[in-house]
N, C-alpha and C positions, 0 to 999 in steps of 0.2 A: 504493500500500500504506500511505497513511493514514485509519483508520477515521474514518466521521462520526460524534461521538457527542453527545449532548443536541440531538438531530434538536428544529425549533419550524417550526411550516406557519403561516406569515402570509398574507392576503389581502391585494391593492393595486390599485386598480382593479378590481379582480373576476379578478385571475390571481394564482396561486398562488406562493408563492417557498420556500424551505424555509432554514432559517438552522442552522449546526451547528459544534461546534466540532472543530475537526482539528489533530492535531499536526505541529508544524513541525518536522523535522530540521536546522535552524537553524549548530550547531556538536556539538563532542561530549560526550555528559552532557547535555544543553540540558533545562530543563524550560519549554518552549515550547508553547501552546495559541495559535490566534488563532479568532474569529467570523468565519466566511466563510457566502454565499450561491449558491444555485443558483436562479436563477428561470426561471419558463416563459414565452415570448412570442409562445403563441400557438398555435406548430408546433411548437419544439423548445424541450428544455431549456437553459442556458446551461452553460457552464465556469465552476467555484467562483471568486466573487468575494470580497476580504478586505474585512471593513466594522468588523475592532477596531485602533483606533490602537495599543492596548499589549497585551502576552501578558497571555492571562485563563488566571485558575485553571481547574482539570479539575474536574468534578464540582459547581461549586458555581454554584448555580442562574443563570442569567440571564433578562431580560424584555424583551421586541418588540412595539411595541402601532403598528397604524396610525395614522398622525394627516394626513387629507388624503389627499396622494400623498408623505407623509416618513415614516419612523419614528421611535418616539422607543423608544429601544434603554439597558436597564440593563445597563452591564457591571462583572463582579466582575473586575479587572485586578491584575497582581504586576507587580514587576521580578527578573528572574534572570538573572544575569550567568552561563555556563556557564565552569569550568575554562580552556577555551581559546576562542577566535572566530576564526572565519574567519583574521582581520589576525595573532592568535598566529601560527597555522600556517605562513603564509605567510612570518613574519620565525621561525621555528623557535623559539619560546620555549617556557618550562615551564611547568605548568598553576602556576594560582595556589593552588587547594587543590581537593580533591576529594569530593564535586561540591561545588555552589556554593548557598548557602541564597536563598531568599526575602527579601528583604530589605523588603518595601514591598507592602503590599496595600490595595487603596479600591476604591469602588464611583467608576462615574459614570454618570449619565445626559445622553445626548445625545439630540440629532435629526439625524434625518441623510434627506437626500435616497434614497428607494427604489433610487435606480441605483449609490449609493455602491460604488466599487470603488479602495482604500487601494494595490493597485497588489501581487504577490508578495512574500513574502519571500525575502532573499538564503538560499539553501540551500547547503549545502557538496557539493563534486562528489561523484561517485556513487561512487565508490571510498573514499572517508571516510566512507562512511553506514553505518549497521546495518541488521539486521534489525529487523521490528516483528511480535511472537510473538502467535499468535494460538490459544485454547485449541481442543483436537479435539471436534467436536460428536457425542460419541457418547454412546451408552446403557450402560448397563450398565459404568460404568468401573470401580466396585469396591463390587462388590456384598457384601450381609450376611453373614458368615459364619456357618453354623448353629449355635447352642448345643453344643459337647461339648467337656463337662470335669468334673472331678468336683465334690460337693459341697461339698468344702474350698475349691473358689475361689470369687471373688467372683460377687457375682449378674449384673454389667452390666459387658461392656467397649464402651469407648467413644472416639471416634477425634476430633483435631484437627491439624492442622498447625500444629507449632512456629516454622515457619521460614519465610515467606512475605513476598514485598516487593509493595508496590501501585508506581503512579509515582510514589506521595509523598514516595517514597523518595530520589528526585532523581538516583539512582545512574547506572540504565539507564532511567531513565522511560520515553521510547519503547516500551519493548516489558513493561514489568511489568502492563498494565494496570492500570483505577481499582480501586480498595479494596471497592466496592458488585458488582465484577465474581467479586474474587475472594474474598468471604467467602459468597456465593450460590452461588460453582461449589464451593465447600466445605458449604455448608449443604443446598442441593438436587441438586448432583450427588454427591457423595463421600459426604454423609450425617454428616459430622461433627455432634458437639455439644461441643467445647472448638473455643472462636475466639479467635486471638491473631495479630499481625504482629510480623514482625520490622523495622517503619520505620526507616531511618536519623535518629530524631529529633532527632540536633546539628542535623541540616540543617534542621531545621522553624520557622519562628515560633512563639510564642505563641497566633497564632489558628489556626495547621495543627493544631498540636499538640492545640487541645481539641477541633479538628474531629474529628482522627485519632478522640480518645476516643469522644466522643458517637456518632460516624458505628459504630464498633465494638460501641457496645452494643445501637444500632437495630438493625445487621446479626442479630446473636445474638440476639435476640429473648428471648421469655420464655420461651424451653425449652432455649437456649443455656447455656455457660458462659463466662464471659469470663473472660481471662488476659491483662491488660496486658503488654506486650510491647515492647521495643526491641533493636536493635543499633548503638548507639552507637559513632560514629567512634575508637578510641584505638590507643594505640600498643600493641601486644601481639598476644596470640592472640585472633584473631574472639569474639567474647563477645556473648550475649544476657542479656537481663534480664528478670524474669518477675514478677511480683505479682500473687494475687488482688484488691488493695485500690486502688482508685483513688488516693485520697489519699495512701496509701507509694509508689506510681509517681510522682508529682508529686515528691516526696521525693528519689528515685532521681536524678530528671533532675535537679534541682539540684546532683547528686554530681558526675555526668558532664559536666554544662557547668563544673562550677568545677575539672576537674582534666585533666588531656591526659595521662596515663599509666597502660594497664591494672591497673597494680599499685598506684596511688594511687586508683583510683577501687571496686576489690574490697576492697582495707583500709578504706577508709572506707565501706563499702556493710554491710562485717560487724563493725564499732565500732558504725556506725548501729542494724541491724536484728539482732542476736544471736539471736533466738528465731524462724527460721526466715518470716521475712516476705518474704524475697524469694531468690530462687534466678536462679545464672547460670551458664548453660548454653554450654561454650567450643564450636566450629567447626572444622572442618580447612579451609582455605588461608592464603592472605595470609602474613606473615614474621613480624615480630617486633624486638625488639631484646633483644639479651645473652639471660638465659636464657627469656625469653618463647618465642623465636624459636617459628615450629611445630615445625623439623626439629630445634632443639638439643636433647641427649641430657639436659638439664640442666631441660627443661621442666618435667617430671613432677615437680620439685620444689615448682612455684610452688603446688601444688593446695590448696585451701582449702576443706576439706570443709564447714567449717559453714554455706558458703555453696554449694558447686557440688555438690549431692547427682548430679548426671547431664552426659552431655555428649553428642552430637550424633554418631550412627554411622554417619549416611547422608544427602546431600541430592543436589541432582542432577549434583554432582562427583562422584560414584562413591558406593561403598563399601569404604571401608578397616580395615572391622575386622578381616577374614581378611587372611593372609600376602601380599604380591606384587600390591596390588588397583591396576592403573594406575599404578604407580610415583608415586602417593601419600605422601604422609607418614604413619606408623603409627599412627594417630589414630582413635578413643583409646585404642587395643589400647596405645602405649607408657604409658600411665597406669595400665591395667588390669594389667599386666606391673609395676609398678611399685608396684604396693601397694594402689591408689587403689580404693576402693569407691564406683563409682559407676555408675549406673544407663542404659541406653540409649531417647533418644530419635532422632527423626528429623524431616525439614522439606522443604521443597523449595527455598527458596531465591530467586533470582529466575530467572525466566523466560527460560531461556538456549535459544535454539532450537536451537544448533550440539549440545548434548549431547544424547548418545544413552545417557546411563550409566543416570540412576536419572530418573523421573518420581515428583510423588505423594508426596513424600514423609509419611508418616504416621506419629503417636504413639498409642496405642494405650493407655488408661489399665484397669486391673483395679480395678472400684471398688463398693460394694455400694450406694451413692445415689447420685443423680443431681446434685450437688453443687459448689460448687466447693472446699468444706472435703475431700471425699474427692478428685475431682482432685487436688488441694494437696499430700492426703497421699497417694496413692498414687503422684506425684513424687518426693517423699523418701524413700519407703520402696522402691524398687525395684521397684515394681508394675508397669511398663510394658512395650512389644515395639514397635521399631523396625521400617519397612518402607519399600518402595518399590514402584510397580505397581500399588496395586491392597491387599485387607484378607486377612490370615491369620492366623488366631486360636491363641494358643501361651500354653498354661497348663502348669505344669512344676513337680516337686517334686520335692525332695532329702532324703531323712531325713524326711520331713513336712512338711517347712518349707518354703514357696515362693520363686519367684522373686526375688530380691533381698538373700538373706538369707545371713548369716556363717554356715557351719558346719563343726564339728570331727567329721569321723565314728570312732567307734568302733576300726575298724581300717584300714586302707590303701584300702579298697575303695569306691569312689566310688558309690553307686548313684541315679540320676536318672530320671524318668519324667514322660513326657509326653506330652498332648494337644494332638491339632492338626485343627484347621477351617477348610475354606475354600470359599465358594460354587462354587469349580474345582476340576478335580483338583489336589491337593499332586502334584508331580515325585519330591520326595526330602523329603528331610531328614538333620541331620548333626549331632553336637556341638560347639560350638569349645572346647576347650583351650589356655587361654593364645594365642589367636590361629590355634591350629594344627588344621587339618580332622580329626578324627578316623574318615573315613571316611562315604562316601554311603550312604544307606540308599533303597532304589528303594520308593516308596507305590503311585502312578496309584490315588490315591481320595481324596474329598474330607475325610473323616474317616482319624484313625489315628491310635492306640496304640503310643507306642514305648516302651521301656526299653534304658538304656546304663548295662552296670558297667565301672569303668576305674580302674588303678591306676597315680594319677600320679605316686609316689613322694612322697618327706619334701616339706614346703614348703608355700609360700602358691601357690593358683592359683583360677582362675577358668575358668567354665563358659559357655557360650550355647549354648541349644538355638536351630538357626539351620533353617529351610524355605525350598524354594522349592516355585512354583505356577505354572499356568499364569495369565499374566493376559492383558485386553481382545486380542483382534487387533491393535487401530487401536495399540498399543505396542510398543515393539523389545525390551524385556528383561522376561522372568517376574518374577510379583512372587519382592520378597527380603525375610524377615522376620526378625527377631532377638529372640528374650528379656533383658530385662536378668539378668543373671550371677548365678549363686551362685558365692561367695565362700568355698572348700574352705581347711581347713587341716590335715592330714597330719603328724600326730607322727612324730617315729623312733621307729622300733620299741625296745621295752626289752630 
């Protein structure tokens, strides 16, 4: 269950051999590749032979040219020390840091004897191995939702995944797949056009780094949008980083490598960029320290709107925005409950086989060009609809005003109305209040027109128009869709 990938067919003597690189489960976190061969002799094929002295990078090209009866073989090589090795485990020690960066990369060209075989790598027993996630080759995984909504809204929504790790990521490499893998099963399977990763990029070199870039804006193409993107290693709540601008991304990493504390590197990220250049979108897991923590009641404080207009509703950790979801942390339902106006998107995260919760994670932009200035803005402005499964289209107005939008109504009486689209049947649909179900509404059609009047008493609250649908067979749970909130506030009565 290690793929061959950057398959090369050499000829030698006039039989075929075939040269590929494969990953090594080595220790744990490893970001291990080695050049191995399989040749024919004849009658049968051989058992993969190793012919790279040192782990080569994934993805980036290498060359095998006959000479005689040797090759002379160009390899792109790194050195990466993994967290722990084999000799840790066994003397029980503690990881050094988590994961472990690149530290060394060169090219080399050798020659080498056609029969070359370097001998296995030590691999760690089978019970300290992982999984290696491999994506479902189906059709139809989330197909276009049909146009219906009314004229008030935008002309085009348009889908990318906020939250997505390649192996460059170093984290789980093994099983995230290459970056060329997944911005194509986003581009030609899902159908997206906003392209962004979430790379672990402390852990990258300088030359990963501008790989990561350049390799990111070939993928997106020229009818793409790009959103530079990171999830930098810090102490705090999960936190991504987002810039339409090349050049302010560059910027950004400099923030995050010169500081080791979430709250040092948001302060200085909104000193830096004040007039909305870069937005950073926090995560539910992981811990925290003091009031960072996820689960401290005291989080909801840290928020920093000029810089975090949205935060992250669903990836393939569940869904926590509704009451009781997998005993979860309240995220970001306890920020939403707390004052905090800000926007929902969604992601998938890395490629975790053992979850059954959320796949797919999608962002869902309401935007009237095809842009990345409207992306941008329809980020801050609450323009967006969170999902998982699969595409469900949810346009929603309050008072006239849409999705995202602060409003005072008139008298006590809440009144919302909404369109919904989905190439499947919708199941239901429902309101949330402040976190709380306000009752399932039965559709079985792929279009539908609802209306919800509700009197949530005096106070500040918040709304999501939230659906389900059927999605793909080949998936374990209906798609799950969310609107980002309108933002009620409710006078007492005089």
């Amino acid at each position: 269950n290690e793929p061959a990938v950057q398959p090369r067919v050499v000829l030698t003597g006039g039989r075929p051999a075939v040269t590929f690189r494969r990953f090594i489960y080595c220790a744990p976190r490893p970001f291990a590749w080695h050049l191995e061969v399989i040749r024919f002799d004849g009658r049968n094929w051989t058992l993969p032979a190793r012919i790279s002295r040192h782990q080569q990078l994934p993805e980036v090209d290498y060359a095998i040219v006959p000479v005689g009866s040797d090759w002379c073989v160009g390899f792109t090589n790194c050195e990466h020390r993994p967290p722990l090795t084999p000799e840790d485990l066994r003397e029980g020690r503690e990881p050094r840091c988590m994961p472990g960066r690149v530290h060394r990369t060169w090219v080399s060209l050798e020659r080498l004897p056609s029969d070359t075989d370097l001998g296995p790598v030590a691999c760690l027993p089978n019970h300290t191995q992982d999984h290696y996630a491999i994506s479902l080759g189906v059709r139809d995984l989330a197909p276009e939702p049909p146009r219906f909504a009314p004229d008030s809204a935008p002309r085009h929504l348009i889908w990318g995944d906020l939250h997505q790790h390649t192996l460059w990521s170093k984290c789980i490499a093994g099983i995230d797949g290459t970056r060329s893998e997944n911005l194509r099963f986003q581009r030609d399977v899902l159908g997206s056009k906003v392209f962004t990763c979430g790379e672990h990029t402390t852990m990258m070199s300088d030359a990963e780094f501008t790989y990561y870039l350049d390799q990111l804006e070939a993928e997106a193409g020229r009818d793409g949008i790009v959103l530079y993107g990171t999830e930098p290693w810090s102490l705090g709540h999960d936190t991504n980083f987002y810039t339409p601008d090349r050049e302010v991304f560059t910027r950004v990493r400099a923030i995050y490598l010169r500081h080791c504390s979430l709250e040092a590197i948001l302060t200085e990220v909104k000193r830096q960029f004040p007039n909305r250049e870069v937005a950073c979108l926090r995560h539910f897991h992981g811990g925290g320290e003091g009031r960072w923590d996820t689960r401290s009641p005291e989080v909801v404080t840290t928020h920093m709107p000029e810089i975090e207009p949205a935060m992250e509703a669903m990836q393939l950790r569940g869904n926590v925005l509704m009451s009781g979801a997998d005993g979860l942390p309240a995220f970001p339902r306890n920020f939403l409950n707390a004052g905090c106006r800000i926007g929902l998107v969604g992601g998938t995260d890395h490629s975790n086989p053992n979850s059954v919760r959320n796949h797919l994670g999608l962002t869902g932009f309401w935007v009237d060009e095809l842009t990345p200035e409207a992306v941008w803005s329809a980020l801050w402005n609450r323009r967006t609809i969170t999902m998982s499964n699969g595409k469900c289209a949810i346009w929603a107005e309050c008072e006239g005003q849409p999705i995202g939008s602060g409003i005072a109504p008139k008298g006590r009486e809440v009144h919302i109305k909404a369109w919904l689209s989905c190439a499947r049947p919708i199941t239901r649909a429902t309101l949330l209040r402040d976190g709380e179900v306000l009752g399932w509404r039965e559709v079985d059609s792929p279009t539908q027109e609802l209306e919800w009047v509700d009197d949530p008493g005096p106070g500040t609250h918040w709304y999501s128009v939230t659906a389900e649908a059927e999605s793909s067979p080949d998936l374990p749970r209906p798609i799950l869709a969310h609107a980002s909130p309108f933002f009620i506030t409710v006078q007492e009565a005089s």
